[in-house]
Structures are given as structure tokens and as C-alpha cells.
ROKE-45508 format. One record per residue (C-alpha): chain; residue in three letters; y, z, x. Coordinates in steps of 0.02 Angstrom, whole numbers, plus 50000, padded with zeros to 5 digits. Each point is the difference from the previous one (the first is absolute). Example, Ala and Ser with C-alpha at 12.3 -4.5 7.8 and 13.67 -1.06 7.14 Angstrom:
BEGIN
<rec "A", "ala", <49775, 50390, 50615>>
<rec "A", "ser", <50172, 49967, 50069>>
END
This chain:
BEGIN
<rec "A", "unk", <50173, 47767, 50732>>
<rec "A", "unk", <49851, 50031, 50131>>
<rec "A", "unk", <49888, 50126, 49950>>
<rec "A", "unk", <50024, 50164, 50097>>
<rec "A", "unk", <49847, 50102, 50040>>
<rec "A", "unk", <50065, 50167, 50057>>
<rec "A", "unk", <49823, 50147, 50040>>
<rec "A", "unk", <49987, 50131, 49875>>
<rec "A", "unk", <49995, 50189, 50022>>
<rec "A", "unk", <49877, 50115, 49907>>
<rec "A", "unk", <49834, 49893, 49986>>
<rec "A", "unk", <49827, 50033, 50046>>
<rec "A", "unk", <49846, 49886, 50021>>
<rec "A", "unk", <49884, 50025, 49847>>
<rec "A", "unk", <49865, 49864, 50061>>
<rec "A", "unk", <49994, 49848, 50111>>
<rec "A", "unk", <50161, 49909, 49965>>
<rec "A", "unk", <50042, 50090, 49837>>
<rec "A", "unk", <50130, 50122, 50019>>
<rec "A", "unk", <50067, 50145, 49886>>
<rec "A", "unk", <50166, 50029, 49971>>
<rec "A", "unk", <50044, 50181, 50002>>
<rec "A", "unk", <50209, 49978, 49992>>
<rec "A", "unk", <49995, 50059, 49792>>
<rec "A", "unk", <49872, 50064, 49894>>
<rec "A", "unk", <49930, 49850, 49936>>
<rec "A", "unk", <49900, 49990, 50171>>
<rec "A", "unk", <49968, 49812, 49972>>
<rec "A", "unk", <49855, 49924, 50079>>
<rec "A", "unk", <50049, 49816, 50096>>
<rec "A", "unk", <49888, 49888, 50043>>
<rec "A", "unk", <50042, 49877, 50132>>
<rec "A", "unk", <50138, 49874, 49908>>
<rec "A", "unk", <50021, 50140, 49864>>
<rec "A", "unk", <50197, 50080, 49929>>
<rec "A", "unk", <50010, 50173, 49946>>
<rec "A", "unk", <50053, 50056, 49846>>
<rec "A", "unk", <50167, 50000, 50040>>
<rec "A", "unk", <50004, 49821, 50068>>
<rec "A", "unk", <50085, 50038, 50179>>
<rec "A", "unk", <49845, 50063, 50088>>
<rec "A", "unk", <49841, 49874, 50043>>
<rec "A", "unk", <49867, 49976, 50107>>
<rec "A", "unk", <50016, 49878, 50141>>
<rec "A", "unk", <49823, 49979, 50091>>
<rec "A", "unk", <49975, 50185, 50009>>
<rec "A", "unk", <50175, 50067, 50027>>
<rec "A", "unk", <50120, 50059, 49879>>
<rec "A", "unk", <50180, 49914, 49970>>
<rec "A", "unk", <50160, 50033, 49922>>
<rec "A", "unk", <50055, 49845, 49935>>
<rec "A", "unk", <50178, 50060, 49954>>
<rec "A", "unk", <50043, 50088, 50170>>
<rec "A", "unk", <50179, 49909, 50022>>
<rec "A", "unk", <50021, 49923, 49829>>
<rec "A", "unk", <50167, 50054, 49897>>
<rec "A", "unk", <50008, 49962, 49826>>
<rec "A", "unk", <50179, 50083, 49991>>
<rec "A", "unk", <50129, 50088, 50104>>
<rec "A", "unk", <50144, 50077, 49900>>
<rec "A", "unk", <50122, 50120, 50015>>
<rec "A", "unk", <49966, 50123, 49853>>
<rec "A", "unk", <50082, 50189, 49944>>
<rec "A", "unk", <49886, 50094, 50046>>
<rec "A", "unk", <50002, 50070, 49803>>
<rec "A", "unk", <49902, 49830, 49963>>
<rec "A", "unk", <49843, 50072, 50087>>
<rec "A", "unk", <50026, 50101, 49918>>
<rec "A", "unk", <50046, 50160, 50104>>
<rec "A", "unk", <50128, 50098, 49910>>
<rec "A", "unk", <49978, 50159, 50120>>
<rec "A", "unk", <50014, 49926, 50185>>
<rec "A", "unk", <50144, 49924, 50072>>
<rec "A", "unk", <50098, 49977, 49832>>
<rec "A", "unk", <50134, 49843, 50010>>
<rec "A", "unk", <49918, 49937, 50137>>
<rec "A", "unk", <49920, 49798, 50030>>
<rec "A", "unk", <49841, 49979, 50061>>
<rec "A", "unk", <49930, 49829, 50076>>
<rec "A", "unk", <49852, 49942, 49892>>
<rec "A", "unk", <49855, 49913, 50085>>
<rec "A", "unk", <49878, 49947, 49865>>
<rec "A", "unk", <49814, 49880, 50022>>
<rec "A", "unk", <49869, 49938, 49890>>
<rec "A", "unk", <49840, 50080, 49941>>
<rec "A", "unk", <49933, 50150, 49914>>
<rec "A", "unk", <49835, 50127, 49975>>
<rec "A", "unk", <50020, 50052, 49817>>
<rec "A", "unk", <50007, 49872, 49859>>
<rec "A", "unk", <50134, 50077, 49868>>
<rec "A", "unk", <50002, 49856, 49847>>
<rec "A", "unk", <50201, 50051, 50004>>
<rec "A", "unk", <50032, 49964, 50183>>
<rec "A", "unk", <50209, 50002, 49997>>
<rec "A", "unk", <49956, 49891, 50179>>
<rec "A", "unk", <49854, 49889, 49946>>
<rec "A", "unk", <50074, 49853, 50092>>
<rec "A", "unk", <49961, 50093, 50160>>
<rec "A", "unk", <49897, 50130, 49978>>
<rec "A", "unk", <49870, 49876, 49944>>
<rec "A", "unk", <50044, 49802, 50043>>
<rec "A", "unk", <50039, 49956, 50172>>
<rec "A", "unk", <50168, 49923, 49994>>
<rec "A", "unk", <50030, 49830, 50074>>
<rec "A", "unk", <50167, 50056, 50091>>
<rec "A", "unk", <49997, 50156, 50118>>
<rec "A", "unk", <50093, 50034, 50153>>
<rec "A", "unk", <49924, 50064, 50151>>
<rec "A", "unk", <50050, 50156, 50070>>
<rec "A", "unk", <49985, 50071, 50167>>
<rec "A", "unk", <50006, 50191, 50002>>
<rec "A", "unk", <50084, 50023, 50158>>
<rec "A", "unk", <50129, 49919, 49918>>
<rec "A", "unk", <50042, 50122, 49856>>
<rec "A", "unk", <50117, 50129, 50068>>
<rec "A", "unk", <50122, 49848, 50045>>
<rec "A", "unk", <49981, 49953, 49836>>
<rec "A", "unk", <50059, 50184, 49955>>
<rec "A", "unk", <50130, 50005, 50099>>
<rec "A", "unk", <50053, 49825, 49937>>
<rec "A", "unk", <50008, 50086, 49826>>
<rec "A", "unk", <50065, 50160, 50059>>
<rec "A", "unk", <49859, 50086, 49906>>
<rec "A", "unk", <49892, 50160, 50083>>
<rec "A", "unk", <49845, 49969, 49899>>
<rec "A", "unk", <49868, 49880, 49950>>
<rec "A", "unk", <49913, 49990, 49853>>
<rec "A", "unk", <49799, 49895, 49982>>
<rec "A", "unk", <50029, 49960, 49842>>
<rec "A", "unk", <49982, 49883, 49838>>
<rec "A", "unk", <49822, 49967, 50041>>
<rec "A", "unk", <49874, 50134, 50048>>
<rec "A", "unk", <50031, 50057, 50175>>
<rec "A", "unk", <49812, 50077, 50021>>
<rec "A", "unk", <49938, 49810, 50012>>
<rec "A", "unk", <50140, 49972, 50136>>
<rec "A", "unk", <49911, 50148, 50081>>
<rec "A", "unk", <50026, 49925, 50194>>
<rec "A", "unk", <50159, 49938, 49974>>
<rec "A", "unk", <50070, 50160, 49928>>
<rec "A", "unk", <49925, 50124, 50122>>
<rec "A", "unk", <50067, 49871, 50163>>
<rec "A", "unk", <50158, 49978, 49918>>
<rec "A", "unk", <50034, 50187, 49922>>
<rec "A", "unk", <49958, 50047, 50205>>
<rec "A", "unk", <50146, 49859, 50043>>
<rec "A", "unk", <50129, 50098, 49899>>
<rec "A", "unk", <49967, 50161, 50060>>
<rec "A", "unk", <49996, 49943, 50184>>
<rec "A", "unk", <50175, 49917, 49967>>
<rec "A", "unk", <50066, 50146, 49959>>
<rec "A", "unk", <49924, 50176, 49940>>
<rec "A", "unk", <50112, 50012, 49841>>
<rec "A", "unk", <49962, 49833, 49920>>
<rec "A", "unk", <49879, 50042, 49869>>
<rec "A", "unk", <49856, 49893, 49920>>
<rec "A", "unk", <49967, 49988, 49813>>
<rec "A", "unk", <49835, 49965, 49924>>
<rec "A", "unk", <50005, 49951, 49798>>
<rec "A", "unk", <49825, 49990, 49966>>
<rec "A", "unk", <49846, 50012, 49872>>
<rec "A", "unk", <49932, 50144, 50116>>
<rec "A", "unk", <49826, 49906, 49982>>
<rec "A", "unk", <49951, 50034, 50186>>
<rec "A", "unk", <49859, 50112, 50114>>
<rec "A", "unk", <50032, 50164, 50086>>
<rec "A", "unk", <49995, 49925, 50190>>
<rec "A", "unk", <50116, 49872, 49969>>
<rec "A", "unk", <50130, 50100, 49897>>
<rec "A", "unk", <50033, 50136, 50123>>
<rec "A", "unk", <50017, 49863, 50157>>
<rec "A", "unk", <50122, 49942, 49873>>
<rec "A", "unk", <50102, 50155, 49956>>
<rec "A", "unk", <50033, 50023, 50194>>
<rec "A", "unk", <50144, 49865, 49979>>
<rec "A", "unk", <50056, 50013, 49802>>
<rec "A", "unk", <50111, 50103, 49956>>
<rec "A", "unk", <50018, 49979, 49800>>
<rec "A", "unk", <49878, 49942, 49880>>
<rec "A", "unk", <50032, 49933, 49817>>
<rec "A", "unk", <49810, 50006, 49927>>
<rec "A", "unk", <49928, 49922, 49848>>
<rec "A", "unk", <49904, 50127, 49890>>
<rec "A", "unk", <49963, 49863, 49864>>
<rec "A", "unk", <49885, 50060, 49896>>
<rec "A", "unk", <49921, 50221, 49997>>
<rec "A", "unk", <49827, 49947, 49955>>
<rec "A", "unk", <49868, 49953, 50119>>
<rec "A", "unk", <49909, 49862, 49845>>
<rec "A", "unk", <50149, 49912, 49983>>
<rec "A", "unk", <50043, 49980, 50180>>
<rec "A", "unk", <49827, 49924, 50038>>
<rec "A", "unk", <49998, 49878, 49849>>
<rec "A", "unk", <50199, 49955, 49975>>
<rec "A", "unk", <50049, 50007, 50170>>
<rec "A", "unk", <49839, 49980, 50088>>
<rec "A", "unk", <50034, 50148, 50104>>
<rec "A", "unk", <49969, 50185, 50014>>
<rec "A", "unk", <50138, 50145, 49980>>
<rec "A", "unk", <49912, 50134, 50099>>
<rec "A", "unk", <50078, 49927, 50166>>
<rec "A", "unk", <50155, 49953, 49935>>
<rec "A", "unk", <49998, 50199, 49965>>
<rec "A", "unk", <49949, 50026, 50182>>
<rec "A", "unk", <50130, 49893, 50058>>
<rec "A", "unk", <50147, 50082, 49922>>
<rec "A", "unk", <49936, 50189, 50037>>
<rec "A", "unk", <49974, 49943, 50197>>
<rec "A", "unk", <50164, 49900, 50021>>
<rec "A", "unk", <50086, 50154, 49912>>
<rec "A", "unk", <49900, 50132, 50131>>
<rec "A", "unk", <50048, 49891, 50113>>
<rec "A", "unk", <50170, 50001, 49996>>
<rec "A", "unk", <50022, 49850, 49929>>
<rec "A", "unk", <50152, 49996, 49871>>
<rec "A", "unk", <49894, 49931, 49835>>
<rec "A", "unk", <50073, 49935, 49837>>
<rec "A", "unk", <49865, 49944, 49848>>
<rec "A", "unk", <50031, 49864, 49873>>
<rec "A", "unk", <49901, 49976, 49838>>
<rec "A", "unk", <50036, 49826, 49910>>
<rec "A", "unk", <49943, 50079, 49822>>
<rec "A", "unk", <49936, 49838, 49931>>
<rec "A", "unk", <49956, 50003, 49803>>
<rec "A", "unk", <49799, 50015, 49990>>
<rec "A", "unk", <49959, 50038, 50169>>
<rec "A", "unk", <50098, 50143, 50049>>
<rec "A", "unk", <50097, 50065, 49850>>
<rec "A", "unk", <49891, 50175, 49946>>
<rec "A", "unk", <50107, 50122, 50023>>
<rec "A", "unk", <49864, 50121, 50041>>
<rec "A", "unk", <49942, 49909, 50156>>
<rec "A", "unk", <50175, 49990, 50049>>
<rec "A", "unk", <50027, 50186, 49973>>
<rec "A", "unk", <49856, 50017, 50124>>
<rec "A", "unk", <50061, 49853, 50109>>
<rec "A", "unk", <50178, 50135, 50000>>
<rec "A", "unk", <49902, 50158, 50029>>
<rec "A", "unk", <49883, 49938, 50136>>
<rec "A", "unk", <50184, 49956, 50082>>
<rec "A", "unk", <50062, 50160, 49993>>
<rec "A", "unk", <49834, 50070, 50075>>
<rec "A", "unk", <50051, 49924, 50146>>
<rec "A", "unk", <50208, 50006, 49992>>
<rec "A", "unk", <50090, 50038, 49857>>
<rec "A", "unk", <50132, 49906, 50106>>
<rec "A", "unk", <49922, 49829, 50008>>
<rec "A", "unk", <50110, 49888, 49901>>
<rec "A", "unk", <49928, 49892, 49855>>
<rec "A", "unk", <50067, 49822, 49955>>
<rec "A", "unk", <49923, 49956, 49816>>
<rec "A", "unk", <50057, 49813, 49982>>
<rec "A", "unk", <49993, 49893, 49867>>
<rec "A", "unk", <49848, 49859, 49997>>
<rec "A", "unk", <50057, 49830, 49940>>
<rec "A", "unk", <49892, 49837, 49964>>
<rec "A", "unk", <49922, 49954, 50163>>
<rec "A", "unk", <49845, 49873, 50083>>
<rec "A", "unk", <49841, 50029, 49878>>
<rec "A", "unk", <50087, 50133, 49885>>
<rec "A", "unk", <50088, 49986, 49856>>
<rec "A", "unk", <50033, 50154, 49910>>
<rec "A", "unk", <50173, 50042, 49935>>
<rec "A", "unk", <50133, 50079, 50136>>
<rec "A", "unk", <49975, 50181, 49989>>
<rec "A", "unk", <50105, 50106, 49859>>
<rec "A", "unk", <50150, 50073, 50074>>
<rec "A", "unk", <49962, 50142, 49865>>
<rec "A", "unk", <49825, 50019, 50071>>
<rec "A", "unk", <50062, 50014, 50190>>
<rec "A", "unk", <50138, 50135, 49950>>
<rec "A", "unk", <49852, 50100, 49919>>
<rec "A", "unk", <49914, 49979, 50178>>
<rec "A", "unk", <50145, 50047, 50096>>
<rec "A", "unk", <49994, 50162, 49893>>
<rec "A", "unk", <49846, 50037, 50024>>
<rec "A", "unk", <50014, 49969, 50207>>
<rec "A", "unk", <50130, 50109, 50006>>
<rec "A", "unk", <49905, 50152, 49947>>
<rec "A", "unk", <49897, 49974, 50160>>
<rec "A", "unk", <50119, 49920, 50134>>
<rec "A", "unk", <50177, 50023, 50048>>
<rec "A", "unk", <50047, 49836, 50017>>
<rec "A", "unk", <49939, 49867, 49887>>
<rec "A", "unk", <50089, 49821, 49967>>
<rec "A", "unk", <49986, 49856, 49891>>
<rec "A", "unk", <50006, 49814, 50041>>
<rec "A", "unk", <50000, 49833, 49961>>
<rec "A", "unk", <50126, 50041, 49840>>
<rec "A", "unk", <50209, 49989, 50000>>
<rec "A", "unk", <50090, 50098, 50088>>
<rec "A", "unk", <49981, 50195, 49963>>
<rec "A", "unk", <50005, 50186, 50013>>
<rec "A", "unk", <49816, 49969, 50055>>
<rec "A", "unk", <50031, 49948, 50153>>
<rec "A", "unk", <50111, 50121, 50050>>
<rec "A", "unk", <49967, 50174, 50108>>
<rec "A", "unk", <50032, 50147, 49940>>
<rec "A", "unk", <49966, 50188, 50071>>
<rec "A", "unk", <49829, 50073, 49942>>
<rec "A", "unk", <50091, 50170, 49997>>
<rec "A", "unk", <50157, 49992, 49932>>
<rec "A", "unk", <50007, 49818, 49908>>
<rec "A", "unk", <50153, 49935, 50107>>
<rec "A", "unk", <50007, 49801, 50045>>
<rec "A", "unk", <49974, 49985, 50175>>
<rec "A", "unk", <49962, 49813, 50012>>
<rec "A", "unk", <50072, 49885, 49891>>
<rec "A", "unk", <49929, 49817, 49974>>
<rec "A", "unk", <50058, 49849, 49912>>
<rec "A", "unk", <49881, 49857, 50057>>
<rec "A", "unk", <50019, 49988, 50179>>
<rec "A", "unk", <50169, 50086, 49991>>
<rec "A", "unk", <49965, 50163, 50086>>
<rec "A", "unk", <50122, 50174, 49986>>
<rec "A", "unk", <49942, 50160, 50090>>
<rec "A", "unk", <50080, 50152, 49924>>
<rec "A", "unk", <49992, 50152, 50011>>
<rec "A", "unk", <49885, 50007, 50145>>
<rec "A", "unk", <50043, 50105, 50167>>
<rec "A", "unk", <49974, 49922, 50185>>
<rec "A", "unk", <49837, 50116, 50012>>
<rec "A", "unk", <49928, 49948, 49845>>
<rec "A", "unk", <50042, 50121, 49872>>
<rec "A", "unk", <50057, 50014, 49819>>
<rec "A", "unk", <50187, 50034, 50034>>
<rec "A", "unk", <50007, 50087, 49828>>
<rec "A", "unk", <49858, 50108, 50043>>
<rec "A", "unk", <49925, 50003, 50153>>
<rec "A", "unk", <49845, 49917, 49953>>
<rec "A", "unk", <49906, 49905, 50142>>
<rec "A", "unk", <49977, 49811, 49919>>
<rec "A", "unk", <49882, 49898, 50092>>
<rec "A", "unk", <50091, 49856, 50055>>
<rec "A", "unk", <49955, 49930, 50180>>
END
């Protein structure tokens, strides 16, 4: 397949031909010929490029639970758009194949052309997906802006490491609509040296998209040696509730992955988590294990099941037309 060269947004010159990327933190400095960090971004003679503007790794038809977003649009499918490339470096990458290889089959994929595709599917939403989404940062933002034109009530889905700058996030957030965010690891160290990243903005990202309107789900992947002290996580639950007690919480199970090869997490261990989430936030699920109560909703107030989940098998009980615990009255945020 030719090689697409497609201009990038959210550059600046930093000297002659050397440019400096200002699209996520890492702020790479290109020189002419030169790939960012996340290996979609380079330096052509002075000018910066997207090199994976059109290029599809996968298109799927998903539940929207496998996002996973347990608290908007329950039951519903979602088209899946997924690409290649990535700006952190996590040794258990679920998605190493794309997120940091460049695979030798894609399909090329004109954004105009994605609401047909909807419609073909009968779906009202689209998820950027699989891969990270930041990286696929032109793409996104010209084909998020497709949906909405289409029609005002499709909505746009962004499952993503949150890894991204302030400018670029809230052009962003004018055309998303729900967010599932990575919160991989609550210590700044261990960010820098595991995942060669940083965790203050993936902090910043999920307080703006939530004052923004944005509805915003977390998952932690507790993965044995990294992220598995249950006093960072108690602080990972309480910065949450700082924000929104409200924010739901998917704690999933790590398995044996790319460059890491630690044991799959204790299912003992992630019930102890659970616990200890739930004495922060309302609404906290576990994932990546057999089916369970865990991934169920219940009522913060009064304990009643309002969702009920087996897989992809979706049951809404108990739930009014407006929202509300029909047992007691209580608001549940569900979009």
C-alpha cells in the first residue's frame, strides 16, 4: 500500500527544519526524516505528517460493554474503527501488534464514508478504538465532526490512554461524547519508568472531559508488581471521588501479555480491590474474569439490581424511562 502523508495539527517550528510536536506531552523534537514517539507522526522536509490518517487496522461491530462502557447506551453496538501506533510504552500492551508494529494488512478508510457505514450496521455510534486514538489525532477529530454532521444524535466514543495536551483535548471533547480512560498506574515514578509516560495529564484529562460534559468511565488493569498496592489504589479511588463519586470504575484482570510475564492477577486479590473501590465510588466493576455479580449494577442507595450482565448478554431492570431507581427513586447515572 502507497504511503499516505496526511498534515498534522498541533506542531510548532522549534528551529530551521526541526519541528516540535506539541499533540501529547512527550513534546518530541523531529528532525527532518525523524518519527515521534508514537511512530505515526514525522518530519517531512520541515512539515509535520500523520502517517496513519486513513489507515484501519479493524472495523467491527462490538457491544458497546466491550469498551467497556457499562453506564451509556447499555445493550447497544457500536462500530469500532481501530489504527496502529501508540505514545506510552506499557511492557503488557493487550494490543502490542498495533499499538507498536505496523501491520502489513490495513484497509484504507475514507471518513466521509463512515456514517454509511453506520447506517449499513444500523449502529448510532462509533467507537476509535483497539489502538490509541490520540495518535489518530486528525483522523478522529475529521471523522468524530462527520458523525455529528450526519446526524446530531450519533455519538463518538474515545477509549484511550488519556496521554494527550490541553489544546488538543478540548478541540476534541467538542465532538465525543463518552470516554473510557486508562488510569494504569496512581504513581507519577512508575508511569515515567514502566510506561514511559506521566499520570499528571492523564489526571487532567479525565477531570476536563468530566467538566466538560463528557460522560467518562476509568479502567485500571491491576497487573501483579506494577499496580497491585492497595494503598495507591485507595488513592487512585479517592482522587476519583474528588471529582465524581459517580464515575464508574472497571478493575480488570491482567493476563500474560508482549514483554510481561507475571502470573494473571488473583481473582482473590481483585475482589479485595473491588472492596476497597467501593468505599469511594458508587459504581465499581470487575473484568477480564467469568461471568459475575461484578459486573452487574446495582443501586448505590438501596442495593437493588438495576443492570444485569452476563457477558455481552445485557438485562435492564429495575430502571425507570427517566433514569431512576424504580425501587427508590434514586437518580443512577446511565446516559
Amino acid at each position: 500500500m502507497k504511503k499516505l502523508k496526511i498534515n498534522s495539527l498541533f506542531y510548532e517550528d522549534f528551529k530551521d527544519d526541526i519541528l516540535k510536536c506539541s499533540l501529547c506531552p512527550h513534546k518530541c523534537i523531529l528532525y527532518p526524516g525523524k518519527v515521534g514517539i508514537c511512530g505515526v507522526r514525522q518530519n517531512i522536509k520541515g512539515e509535520m505528517y500523520s502517517l496513519n490518517y486513513m489507515d484501519t487496522t479493524s472495523i467491527a461491530l462490538d457491544p458497546i460493554e466491550k469498551k467497556p462502557l457499562y453506564h451509556f447506551h447499555p445493550g447497544e453496538s457500536i462500530l469500532s474503527l481501530g489504527t496502529w501506533g501508540c505514545n506510552l510504552k506499557c511492557p503488557s500492551c493487550q494490543n502490542f501488534e498495533i499499538a507498536h508494529l505496523k501491520p502489513a494488512y490495513m484497509k484504507r478508510l475514507n471518513t466521509n464514508a463512515i456514517p454509511a457505514l453506520m447506517k449499513n450496521y444500523n449502529v448510532q455510534g462509533v467507537a476509535y478504538t483497539y489502538s490509541e486514538p490520540i495518535v489518530w489525532y486528525e483522523f478522529v477529530l475529521d471523522a468524530s465532526r462527520e458523525v455529528k454532521y450526519a446526524d446530531p444524535n450519533n455519538y463518538n466514543v474515545l477509549v484511550t490512554n488519556g496521554f494527550i495536551n490541553e489544546k488538543p483535548l478540548k478541540l476534541m471533547l467538542q465532538y465525543i461524547d463518552a470516554m473510557n480512560i486508562d488510569l494504569k498506574v496512581f504513581n507519577d515514578k512508575k508511569y515515567k519508568t514502566i510506561l514511559k509516560g506521566a499520570l499528571q495529564p492523564v489526571k487532567y484529562t479525565i477531570k476536563i472531559a468530566h467538566e466538560e460534559g463528557v460522560h467518562v468511565e476509568v479502567t485500571t488493569l491491576i497487573v501483579p508488581t506494577v499496580n497491585d498496592d492497595l494503598n495507591e489504589l485507595e488513592r487512585e479511588f479517592e482522587w476519583l471521588s474528588s471529582i465524581s463519586k459517580d464515575i464508574p470504575i472497571h478493575l480488570t484482570r491482567y493476563y500474560p501479555a508482549y514483554n510481561f510475564d507475571e502470573p494473571a492477577t488473583d481473582i482473590n486479590f481483585l475482589e479485595k480491590v473491588y472492596s476497597l473501590g467501593k468505599k469511594y465510588l458508587n459504581y465499581v466493576y470487575l473484568g477480564n474474569i467469568p461471568s459475575s455479580n461484578y459486573e452487574n449494577t446495582y443501586c448505590p442507595d438501596c442495593g437493588v439490581l438495576l443492570i444485569k450482565r452476563n457477558g455481552y448478554n445485557i438485562k435492564i431492570e429495575n430502571l425507570n424511562e427517566n433514569g431512576e431507581c424504580i425501587n427508590c427513586g434514586r437518580k443512577i447515572v446511565i446516559m
